[in-house]
N, C-alpha and C positions, 0 to 999 in steps of 0.2 A: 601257932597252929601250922601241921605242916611238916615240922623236920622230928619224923617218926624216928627219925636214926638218931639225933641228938648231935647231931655235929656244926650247930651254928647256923645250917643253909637249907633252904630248900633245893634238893635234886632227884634226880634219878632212884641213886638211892633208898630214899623216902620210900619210893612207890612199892620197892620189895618185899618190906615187912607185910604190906596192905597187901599186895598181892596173894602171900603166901596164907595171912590169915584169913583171907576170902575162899580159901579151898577146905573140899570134904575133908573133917578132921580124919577120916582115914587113908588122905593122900600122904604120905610119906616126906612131902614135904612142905605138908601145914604147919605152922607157927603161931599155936595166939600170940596177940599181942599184950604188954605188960598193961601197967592202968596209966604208965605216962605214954607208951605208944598209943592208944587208942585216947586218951587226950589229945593228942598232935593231931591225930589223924582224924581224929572226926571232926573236918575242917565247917560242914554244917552245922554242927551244933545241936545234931537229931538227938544223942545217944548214944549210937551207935558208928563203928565206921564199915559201910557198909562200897558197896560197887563207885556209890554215886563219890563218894569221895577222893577216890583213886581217879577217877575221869576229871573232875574239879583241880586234882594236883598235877594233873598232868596236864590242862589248858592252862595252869598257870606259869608253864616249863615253855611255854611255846613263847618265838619271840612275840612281842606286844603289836606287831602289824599283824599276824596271823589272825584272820578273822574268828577263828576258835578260840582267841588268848581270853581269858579270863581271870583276872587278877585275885586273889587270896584275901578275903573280907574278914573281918570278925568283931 
């Protein structure tokens, strides 16, 4: 769960696909995601990959003393 891009890791990265498919599908630079991106990505297990997951992957990027770090469960 996690490496929406498929490159091995979790990073950065990751978080763009999520980004882009959280916009109005008639922003220009919306993207759905395929059915393995949105398996990665929906790190909850709701469903869906919705806001809340993009926030979750991105406390998970933060070093592990950041009081916001939240590590990647599943």
């Amino acid at each position: 769960k996690g490496d929406v891009s498929g490159d091995g890791s979790v990073t950065v990265a990751d978080k763009m696909p999520i980004a882009r498919s959280l916009l109005l599908t008639t922003h220009p630079a919306y993207q759905a995601l395929n059915a393995i991106q949105t398996f990665a990505g929906d790190v909850d297990n709701n469903g869906s990959v919705i806001v809340a997951d993009k926030m979750t992957l991105t406390r998970s990027m933060l070093l592990t003393t950041h009081p916001a770090y939240q590590a990647l469960t599943w």
